[in-house]
C-alpha positions as CSV (number, residue, x, y, z in Angstrom):
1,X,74.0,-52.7,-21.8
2,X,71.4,-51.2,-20.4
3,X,70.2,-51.8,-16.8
4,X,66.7,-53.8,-17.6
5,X,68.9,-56.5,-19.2
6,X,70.5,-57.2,-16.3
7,X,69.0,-60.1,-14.0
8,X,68.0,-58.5,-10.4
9,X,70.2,-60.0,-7.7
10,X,72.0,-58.1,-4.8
11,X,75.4,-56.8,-5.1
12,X,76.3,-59.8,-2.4
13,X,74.5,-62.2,-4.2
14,X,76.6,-66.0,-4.8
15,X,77.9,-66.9,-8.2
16,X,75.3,-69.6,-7.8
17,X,72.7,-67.3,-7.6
18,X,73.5,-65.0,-10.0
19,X,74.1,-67.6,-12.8
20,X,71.1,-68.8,-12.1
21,X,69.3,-65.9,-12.9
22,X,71.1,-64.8,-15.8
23,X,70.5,-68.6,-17.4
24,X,66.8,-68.1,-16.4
25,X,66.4,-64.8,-18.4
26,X,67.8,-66.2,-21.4
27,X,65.6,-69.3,-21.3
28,X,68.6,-70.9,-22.8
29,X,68.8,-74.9,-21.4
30,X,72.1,-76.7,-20.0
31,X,72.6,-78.2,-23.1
32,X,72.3,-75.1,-25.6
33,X,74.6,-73.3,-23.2
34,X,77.3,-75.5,-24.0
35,X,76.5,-76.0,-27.2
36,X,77.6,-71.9,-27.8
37,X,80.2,-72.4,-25.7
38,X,81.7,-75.6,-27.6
39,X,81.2,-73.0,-30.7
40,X,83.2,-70.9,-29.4
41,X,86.1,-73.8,-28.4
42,X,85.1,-73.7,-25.1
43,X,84.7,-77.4,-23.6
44,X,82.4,-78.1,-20.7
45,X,80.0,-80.4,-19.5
46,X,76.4,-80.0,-18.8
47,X,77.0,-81.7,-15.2
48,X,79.4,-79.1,-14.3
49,X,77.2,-76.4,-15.5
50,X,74.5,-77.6,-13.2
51,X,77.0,-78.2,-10.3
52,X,77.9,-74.3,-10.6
53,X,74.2,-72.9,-10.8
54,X,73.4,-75.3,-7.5
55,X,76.4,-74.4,-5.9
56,X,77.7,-77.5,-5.2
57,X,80.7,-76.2,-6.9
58,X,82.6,-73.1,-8.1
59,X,84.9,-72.4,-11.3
60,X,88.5,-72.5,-10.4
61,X,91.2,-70.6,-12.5
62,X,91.1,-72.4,-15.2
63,X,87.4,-71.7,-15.6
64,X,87.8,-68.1,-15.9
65,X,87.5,-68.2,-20.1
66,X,84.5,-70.1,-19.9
67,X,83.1,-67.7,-17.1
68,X,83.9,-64.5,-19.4
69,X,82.1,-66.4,-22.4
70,X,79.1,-67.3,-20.3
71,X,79.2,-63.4,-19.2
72,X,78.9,-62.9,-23.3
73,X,76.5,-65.4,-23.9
74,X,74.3,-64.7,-20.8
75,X,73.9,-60.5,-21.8
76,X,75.3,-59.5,-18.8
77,X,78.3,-57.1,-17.8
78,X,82.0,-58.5,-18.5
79,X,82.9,-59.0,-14.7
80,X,79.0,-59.8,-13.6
81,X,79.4,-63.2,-12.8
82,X,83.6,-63.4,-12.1
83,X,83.4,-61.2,-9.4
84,X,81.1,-63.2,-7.6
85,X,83.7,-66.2,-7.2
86,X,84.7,-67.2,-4.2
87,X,88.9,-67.2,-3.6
88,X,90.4,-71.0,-3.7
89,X,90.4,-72.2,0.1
90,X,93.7,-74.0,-0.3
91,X,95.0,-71.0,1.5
92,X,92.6,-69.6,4.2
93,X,95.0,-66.5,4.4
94,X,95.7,-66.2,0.9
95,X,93.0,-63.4,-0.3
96,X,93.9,-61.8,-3.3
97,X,95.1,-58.0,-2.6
98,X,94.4,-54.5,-4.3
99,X,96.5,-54.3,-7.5
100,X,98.1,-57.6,-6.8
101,X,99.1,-57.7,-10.5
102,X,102.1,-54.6,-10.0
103,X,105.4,-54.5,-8.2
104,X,104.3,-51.2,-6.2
105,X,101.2,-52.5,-5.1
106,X,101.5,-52.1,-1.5
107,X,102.1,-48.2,-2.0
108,X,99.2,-47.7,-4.2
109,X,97.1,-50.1,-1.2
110,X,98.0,-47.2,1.4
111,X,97.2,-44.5,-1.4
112,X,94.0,-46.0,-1.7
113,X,93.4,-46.5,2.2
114,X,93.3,-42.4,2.0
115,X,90.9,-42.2,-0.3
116,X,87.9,-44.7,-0.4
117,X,89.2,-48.6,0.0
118,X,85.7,-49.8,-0.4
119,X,85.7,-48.5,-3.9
120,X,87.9,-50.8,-5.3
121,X,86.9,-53.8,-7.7
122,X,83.0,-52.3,-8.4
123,X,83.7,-51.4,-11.6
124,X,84.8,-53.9,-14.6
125,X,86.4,-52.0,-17.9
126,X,84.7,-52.8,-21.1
127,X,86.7,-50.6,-23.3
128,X,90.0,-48.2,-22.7
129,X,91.2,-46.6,-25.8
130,X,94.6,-44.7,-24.6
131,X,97.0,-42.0,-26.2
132,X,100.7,-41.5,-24.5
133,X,102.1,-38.5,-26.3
134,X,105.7,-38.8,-26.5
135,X,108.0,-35.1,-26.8
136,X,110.8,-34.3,-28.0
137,X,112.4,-34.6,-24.8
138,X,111.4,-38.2,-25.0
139,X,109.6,-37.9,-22.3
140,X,105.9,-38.8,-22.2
141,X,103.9,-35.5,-21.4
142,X,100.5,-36.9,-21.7
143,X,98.4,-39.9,-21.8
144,X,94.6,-39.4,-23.1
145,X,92.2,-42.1,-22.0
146,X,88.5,-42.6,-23.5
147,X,87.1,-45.5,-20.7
148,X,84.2,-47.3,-20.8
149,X,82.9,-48.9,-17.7
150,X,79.9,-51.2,-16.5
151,X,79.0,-51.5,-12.3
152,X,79.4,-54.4,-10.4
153,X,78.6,-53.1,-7.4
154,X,76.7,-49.9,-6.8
155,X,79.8,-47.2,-7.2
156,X,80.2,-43.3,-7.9
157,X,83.7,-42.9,-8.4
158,X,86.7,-44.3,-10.9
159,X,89.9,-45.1,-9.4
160,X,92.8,-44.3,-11.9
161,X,96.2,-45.3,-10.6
162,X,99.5,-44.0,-12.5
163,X,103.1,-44.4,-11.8
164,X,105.6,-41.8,-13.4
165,X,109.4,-42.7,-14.2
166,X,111.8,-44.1,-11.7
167,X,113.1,-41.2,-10.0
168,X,109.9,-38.8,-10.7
169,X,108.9,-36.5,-8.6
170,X,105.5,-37.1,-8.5
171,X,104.0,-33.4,-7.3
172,X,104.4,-33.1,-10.9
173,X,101.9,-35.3,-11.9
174,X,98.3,-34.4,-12.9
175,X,95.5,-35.8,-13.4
176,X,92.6,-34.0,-15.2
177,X,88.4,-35.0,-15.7
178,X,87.9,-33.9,-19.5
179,X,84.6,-35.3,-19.4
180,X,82.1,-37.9,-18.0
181,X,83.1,-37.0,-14.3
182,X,84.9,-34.7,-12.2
183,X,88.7,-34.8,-10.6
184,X,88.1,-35.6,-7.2
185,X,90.8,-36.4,-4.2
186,X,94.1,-37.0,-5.5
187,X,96.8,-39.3,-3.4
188,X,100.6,-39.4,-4.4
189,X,103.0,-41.8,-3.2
190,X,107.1,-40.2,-3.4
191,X,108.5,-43.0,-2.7
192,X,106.7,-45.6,-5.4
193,X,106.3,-42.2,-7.9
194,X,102.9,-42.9,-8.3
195,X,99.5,-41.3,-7.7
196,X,96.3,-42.6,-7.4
197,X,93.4,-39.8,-8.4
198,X,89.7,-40.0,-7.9
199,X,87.4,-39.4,-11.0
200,X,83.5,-38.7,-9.7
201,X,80.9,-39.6,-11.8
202,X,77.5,-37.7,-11.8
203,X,75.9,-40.3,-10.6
204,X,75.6,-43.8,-8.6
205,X,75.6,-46.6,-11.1
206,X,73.5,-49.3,-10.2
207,X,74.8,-53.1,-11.1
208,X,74.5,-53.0,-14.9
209,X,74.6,-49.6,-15.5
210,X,77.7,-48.1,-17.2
211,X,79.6,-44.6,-17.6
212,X,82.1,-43.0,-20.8
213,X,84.8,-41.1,-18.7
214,X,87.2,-39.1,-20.9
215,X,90.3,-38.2,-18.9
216,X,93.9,-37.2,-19.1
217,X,97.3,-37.5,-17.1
218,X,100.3,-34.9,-17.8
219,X,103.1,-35.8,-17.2
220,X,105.7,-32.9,-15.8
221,X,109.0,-34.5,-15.1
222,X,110.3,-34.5,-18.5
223,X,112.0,-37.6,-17.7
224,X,113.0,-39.9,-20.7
225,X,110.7,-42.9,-21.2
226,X,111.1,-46.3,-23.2
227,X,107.7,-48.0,-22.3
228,X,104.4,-47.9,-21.4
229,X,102.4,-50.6,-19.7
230,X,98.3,-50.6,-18.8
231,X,97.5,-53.0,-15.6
232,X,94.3,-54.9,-15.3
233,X,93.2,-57.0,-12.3
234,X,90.1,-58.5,-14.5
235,X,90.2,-59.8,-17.8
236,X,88.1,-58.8,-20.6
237,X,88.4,-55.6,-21.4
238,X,88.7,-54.6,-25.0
239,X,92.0,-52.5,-24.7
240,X,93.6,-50.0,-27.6
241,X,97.2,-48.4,-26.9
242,X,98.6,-45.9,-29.1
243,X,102.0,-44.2,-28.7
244,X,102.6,-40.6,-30.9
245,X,105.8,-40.3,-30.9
246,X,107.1,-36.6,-31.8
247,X,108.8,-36.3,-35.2
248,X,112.1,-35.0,-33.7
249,X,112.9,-38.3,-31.3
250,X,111.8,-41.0,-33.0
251,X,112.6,-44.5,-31.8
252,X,114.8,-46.7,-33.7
253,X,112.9,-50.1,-32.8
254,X,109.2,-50.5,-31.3
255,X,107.8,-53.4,-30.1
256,X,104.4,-54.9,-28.0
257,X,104.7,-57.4,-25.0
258,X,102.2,-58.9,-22.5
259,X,102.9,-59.6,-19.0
260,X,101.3,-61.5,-16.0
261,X,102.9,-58.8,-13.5
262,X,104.3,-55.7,-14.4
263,X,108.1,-57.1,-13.4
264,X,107.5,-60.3,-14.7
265,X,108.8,-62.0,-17.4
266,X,107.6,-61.2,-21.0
267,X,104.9,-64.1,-22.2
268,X,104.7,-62.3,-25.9
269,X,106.4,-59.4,-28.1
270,X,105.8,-58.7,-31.4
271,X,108.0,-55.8,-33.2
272,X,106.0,-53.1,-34.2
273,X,106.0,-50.2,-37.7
274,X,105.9,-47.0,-37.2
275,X,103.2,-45.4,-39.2
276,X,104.8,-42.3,-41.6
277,X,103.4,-39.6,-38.8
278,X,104.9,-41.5,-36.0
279,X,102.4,-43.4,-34.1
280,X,102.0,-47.1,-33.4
281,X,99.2,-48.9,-31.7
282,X,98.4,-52.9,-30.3
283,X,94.9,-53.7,-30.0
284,X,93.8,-56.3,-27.6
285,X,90.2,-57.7,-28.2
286,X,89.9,-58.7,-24.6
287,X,92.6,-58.2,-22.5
288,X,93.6,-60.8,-19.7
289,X,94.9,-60.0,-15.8
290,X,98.2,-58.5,-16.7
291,X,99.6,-56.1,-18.3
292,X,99.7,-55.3,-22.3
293,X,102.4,-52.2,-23.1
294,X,104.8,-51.2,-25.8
295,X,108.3,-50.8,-25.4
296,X,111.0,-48.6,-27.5
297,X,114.6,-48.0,-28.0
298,X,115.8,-44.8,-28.4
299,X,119.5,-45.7,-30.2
């Protein structure tokens, strides 16, 4: 995606707006648009459509598929248009927090209040293809993340949030730039046992533009582990999770699950083969708010 495909619009610009561009670039008609999206067995009329590029109306929740189509169909970043919905009104207080998706989310809230709160949400994932190395310890030592990332909002930083083991003490976690950016300002949180860490890109992306970070966590402790969960607050994401387990502690049953919240109840799990060399993987093609892990017993 390169930045000249991207319709011109201010980073406060309405949904309305923005839609409207994007439809205007593509010279696609009402009626084509929803012809692709009935392809795709995605149902909506031409009237709505119209309502949402006038702003008479918004999408609601149960929109947000047809949105991250529309984002496909349009050529524009996963996140470009989503972003820009306004919050339900039902609930004039009820704005939707910082990592409202995890169960230590106020923690990582005041870690990111030290470092830059106004970075938060301008950047939407487009791909994250992750590596947690187990040891023979069962611990996991390290994770190795490849991230791909598109601007929605002008931003020059990557916020990477981690929490370690219950009980961890987290001055023994690290986070490390391998490439793509820098390690910036790091924030740890004893209590939670997690970190948030700031990864500096080498430049300011402009709405559009997008960045390759290659990065990796270690992981100290050497505290026994039996899963591994990735958060995201958006959808869309094409997300790949592998898990190398080391030849002298392997687990005796593996298995994938998805999950609204990260303590909330499991909504799918699939058992899972190790490979001869001991890895296992779950692809997601595009990832909804939640969280996808794996999971492993150990006896």
């Amino acid at each position: 995606m390169t930045e000249s495909t991207v319709p011109v619009v201010t980073p406060d610009a309405s949904f309305a707006e923005a839609l409207r561009r994007a439809i205007a670039q593509r010279g696609l008609a009402l009626n084509r648009i929803r012809a692709h999206l009935a392809d795709r067995g995605l149902h909506v009329g031409v009237a709505t459509l119209s309502t949402w590029q006038s702003g008479r109306r918004v999408p609601r929740d149960d929109s947000l598929a047809i949105i991250t189509a529309l984002e496909e169909l349009l050529h524009v970043p996963p996140g470009w248009l989503t972003v820009r919905i306004p919050p339900a009104r039902t609930e004039p207080t009820c704005v939707p927090q910082p990592y409202a998706v995890v169960d230590y989310a106020a923690a990582l809230i005041r870690l990111l209040d030290r470092l830059r709160r106004d970075a938060h949400g301008r950047l939407r994932n487009v791909t994250v293809l992750e590596e947690v190395r187990m040891g023979a310890d069962r611990s996991a030592h390290c994770r190795q993340v490849i991230q791909s990332v598109v601007a929605v909002q002008p931003v020059d930083r990557l916020i990477i949030a981690h929490q370690g083991e219950p009980g961890c003490d987290v001055d023994q976690l690290a986070l490390r730039a391998l490439s793509g950016c820098r390690t910036g300002r790091i924030a740890r949180s004893h209590e939670a046992g997690a970190m948030l860490g700031e990864l500096l890109l080498d430049r300011v992306l402009a709405v559009g533009d997008t960045a390759v970070v290659h990065y990796e966590i270690e992981d100290r402790t050497g505290l026994p582990s039996t899963e591994y969960q990735r958060f995201s607050e958006w959808g869309g994401m094409h997300y790949v999770l592998e898990v190398q387990f080391d030849r002298a502690a392997l687990p005796v049953r593996v298995r994938e699950y998805r999950r609204r919240h990260t303590s909330g109840p499991e909504l799918h799990q699939r058992d899972l083969m190790l490979t001869p060399d001991g890895r296992v993987h779950v692809v997601e093609p595009s990832a909804t708010s939640g969280t996808v892990g794996i999971a492993w017993e150990w006896d």
